[in-house]
N, C-alpha and C positions, 0 to 999 in steps of 0.2 A: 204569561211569559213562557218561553219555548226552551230558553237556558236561564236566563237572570244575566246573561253578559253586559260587560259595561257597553261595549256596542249596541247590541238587542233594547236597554235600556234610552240610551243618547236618541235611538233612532224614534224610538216609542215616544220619545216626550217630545220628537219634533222640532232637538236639535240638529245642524246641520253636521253630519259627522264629515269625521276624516279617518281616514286610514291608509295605511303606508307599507312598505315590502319592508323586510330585514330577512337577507338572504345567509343562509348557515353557510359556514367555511367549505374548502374541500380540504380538509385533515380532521383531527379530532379534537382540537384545543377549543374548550369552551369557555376560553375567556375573550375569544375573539367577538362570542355572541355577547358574552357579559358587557364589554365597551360598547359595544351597538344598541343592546339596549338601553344604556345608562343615557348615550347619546340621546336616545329618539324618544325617553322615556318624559310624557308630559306635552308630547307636539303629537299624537294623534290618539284616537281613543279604542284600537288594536291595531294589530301589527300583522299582515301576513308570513305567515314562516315556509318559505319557498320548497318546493320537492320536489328537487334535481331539475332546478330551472333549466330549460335548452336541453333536457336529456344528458347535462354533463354529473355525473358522481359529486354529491355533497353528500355532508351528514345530514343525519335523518331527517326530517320535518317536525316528528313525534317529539324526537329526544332534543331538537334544538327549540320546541315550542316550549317544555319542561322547564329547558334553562332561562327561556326569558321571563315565561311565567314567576321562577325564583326569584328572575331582578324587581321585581313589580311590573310587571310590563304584558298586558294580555295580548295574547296570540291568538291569529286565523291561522288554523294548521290546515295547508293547501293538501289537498289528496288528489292524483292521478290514478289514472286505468290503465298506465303503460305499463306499470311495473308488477302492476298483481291481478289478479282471477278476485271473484268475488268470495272466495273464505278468506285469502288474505285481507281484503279490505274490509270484511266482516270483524275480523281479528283485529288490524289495527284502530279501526273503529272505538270499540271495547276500550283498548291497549291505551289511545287517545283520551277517550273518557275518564277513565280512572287514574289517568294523570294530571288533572285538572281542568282540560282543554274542553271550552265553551263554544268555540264557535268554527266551522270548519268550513271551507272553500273545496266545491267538488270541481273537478277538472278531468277531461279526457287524458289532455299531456300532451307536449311535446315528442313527434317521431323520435324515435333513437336515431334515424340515419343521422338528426341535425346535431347530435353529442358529440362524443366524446368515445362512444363505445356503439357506433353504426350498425356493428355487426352482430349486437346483440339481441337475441329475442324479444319480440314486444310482446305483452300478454292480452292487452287490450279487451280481456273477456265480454266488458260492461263497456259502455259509453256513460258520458257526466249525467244526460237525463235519469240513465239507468241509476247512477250511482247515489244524485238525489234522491229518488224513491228508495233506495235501501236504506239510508241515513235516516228517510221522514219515518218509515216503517221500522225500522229500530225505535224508533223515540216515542211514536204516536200510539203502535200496533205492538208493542213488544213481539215481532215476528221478525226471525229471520228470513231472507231471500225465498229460503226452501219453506217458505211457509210455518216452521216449527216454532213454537213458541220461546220468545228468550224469559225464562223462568228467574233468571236473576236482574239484577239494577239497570235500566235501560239506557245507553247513551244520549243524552239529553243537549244536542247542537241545536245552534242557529245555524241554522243551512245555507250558505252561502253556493251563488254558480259566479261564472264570467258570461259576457255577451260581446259580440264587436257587431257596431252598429253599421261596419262599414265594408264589410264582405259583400261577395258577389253570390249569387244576387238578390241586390239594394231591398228590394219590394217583400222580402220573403222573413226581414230579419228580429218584426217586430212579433212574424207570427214564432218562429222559433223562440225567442223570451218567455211569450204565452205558455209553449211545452214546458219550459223550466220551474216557471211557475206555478202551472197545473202538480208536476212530478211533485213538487214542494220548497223553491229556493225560495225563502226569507229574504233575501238578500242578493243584489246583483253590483256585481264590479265589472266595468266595460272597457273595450280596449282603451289604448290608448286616444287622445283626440287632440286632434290640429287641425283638421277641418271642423272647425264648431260651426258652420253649416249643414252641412251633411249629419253632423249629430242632429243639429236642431230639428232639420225633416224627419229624423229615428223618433225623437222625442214627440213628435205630433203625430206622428201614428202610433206611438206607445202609449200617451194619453188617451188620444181618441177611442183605443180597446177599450181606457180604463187599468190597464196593468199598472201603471205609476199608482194603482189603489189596494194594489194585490200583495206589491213587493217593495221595499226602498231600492232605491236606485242610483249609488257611486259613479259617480263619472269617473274615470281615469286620464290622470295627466301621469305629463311624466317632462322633465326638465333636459333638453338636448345639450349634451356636450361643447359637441365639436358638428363642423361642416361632416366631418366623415363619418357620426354617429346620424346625422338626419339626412346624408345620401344612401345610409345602408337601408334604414327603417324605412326610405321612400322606395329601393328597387328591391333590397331583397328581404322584407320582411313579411309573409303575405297575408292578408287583410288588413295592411298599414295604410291609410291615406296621408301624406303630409303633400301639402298644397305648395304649387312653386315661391309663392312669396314668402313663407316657411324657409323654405331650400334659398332663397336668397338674401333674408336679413341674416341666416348663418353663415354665409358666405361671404356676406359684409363683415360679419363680424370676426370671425377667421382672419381677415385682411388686417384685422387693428389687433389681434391677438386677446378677443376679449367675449369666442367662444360660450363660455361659459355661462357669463352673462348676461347675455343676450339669451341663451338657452331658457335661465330661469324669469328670463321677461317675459317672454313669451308665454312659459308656464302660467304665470301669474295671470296673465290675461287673461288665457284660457279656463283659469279655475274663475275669474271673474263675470266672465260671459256664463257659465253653463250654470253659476247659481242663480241667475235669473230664469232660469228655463224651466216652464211646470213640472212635477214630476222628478226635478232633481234633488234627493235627500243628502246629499255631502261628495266629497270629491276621494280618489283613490290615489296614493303617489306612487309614481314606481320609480324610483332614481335607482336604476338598477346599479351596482353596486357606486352606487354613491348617497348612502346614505345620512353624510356629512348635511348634502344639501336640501335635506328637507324641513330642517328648524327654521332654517331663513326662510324657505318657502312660506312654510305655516305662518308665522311672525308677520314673514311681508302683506301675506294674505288679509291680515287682522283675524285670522282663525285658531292665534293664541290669546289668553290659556285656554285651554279646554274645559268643557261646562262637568260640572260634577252633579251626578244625578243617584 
């Protein structure tokens, strides 16, 4: 075992996991996270704890993983490269550990220009392969970055990356997984998917490596609102595919006022189709702040309750 996470565990016995976003406020009230976890507590087997999703200011990742941690509810505490140089992520790292948190999601991040605070400095020292390798090399190599030995209790993650199967370009995207994997991601959660074609050709050259043997592999859905939430994701989200007939049963559904709906049908599908697919170890949700909608998801799926291992 690499943490003992109830994830790390689910994934090892070769149940189909799930896992879900729970995104921290932008003020300080943590009772905001306390209701969300209560909500979501029992419809997936962790939680990602978002860090400063879109480059806009929330509370921390660290400190809102804490508090869900306190509801019963395990967290993936997401880290980015935007915001810090490699002692700070060395630091929270540590900081992370010894606050309970098992399992952590490496990430480059989000540009600042797309936040909230454009103008602000990016630090971007590392990139996510980079940041892998310093997480595995903390836990495996008791070494920090600069090589020096960490003489005290070594952070002990399941190393989570993201992948998007659907950037340009197509042909190149099974071999960068490979790097992630190599670096040390346990664990991968991948873009969003609505083209479950185009996953599916990802999926047969990620078998064919063999990497569906190296790492488990979350699919990402994620449930569309509205007509205007699956025409932004389709022009301005980049490496987003959603296919025109996507963009048109929401546009049907828009007309009858039943959006939503139709958003989470669709989901459902989607989570249906990609568990047939070799190589896929459980599905990811991201209803980005709507996390209301993910017990029905789970439920509708038949992938409640969840298995206790």
């Amino acid at each position: 075992m690499k943490s003992g996470s109830n994830l790390e565990k689910i994934l090892r016995n070769g149940k189909f996991a799930v896992t879900a976003e729970l995104g921290p406020p932008r003020g300080a009230d943590r009772t905001i996270i306390e209701k969300k976890a209560e909500m979501l507590k029992g419809y997936g087997d962790a939680f990602n704890i978002t860090d400063c999703q879109t480059a806009v200011v929330r509370m921390s990742s660290i400190a809102a993983g804490r508090i869900v941690l306190d509801s019963g509810v395990e967290p993936i505490i997401q880290m980015t490269c935007r915001d810090r140089n490699r002692i700070a992520i060395q630091s929270d790292l540590l900081g992370a550990a010894a606050l309970g948190a098992k399992n952590l999601l490496c990430l480059t991040g989000d540009h600042q220009k797309f936040g909230d605070h454009p103008m602000a400095k990016g630090v971007f020292d590392i990139d996510s392969i980079q940041l892998i390798q310093i997480a595995k090399t903390l836990r495996d190599e008791k070494l920090f970055q600069c090589g020096q030995e960490l003489k005290a209790e070594e952070p002990r993650f399941f190393i989570g990356a993201a992948e998007n199967p659907f950037a340009d370009p197509f042909k190149y995207r099974a071999a960068r997984l490979a790097k992630k994997i190599k670096a040390g991601a346990d664990f991968i959660q991948t873009q969003i998917i609505y083209n479950v074609k185009k996953f599916e050709e990802w999926m047969k050259m990620v078998t064919d490596m063999g990497l569906h043997e190296k790492t488990y592999i979350l699919a990402g859905v994620a449930p569309l609102k509205s007509k205007g939430m699956a025409k932004h994701m389709k022009h301005n989200v980049p490496g987003m595919d959603v296919p025109d007939v996507v963009m048109d049963r929401m546009t049907a559904a828009a007309e009858l006022k039943k959006g939503k709906e139709e958003g989470i049908k669709i989901c459902l599908e989607v989570i249906e189709q990609v568990r047939e697919l070799k190589g896929v170890a459980g599905v990811h949700i991201m209803a980005v702040e709507w996390e209301e909608a993910v017990p029905e998801i789970v439920k509708q799926a038949g992938l409640h309750p969840r298995p206790s291992v």
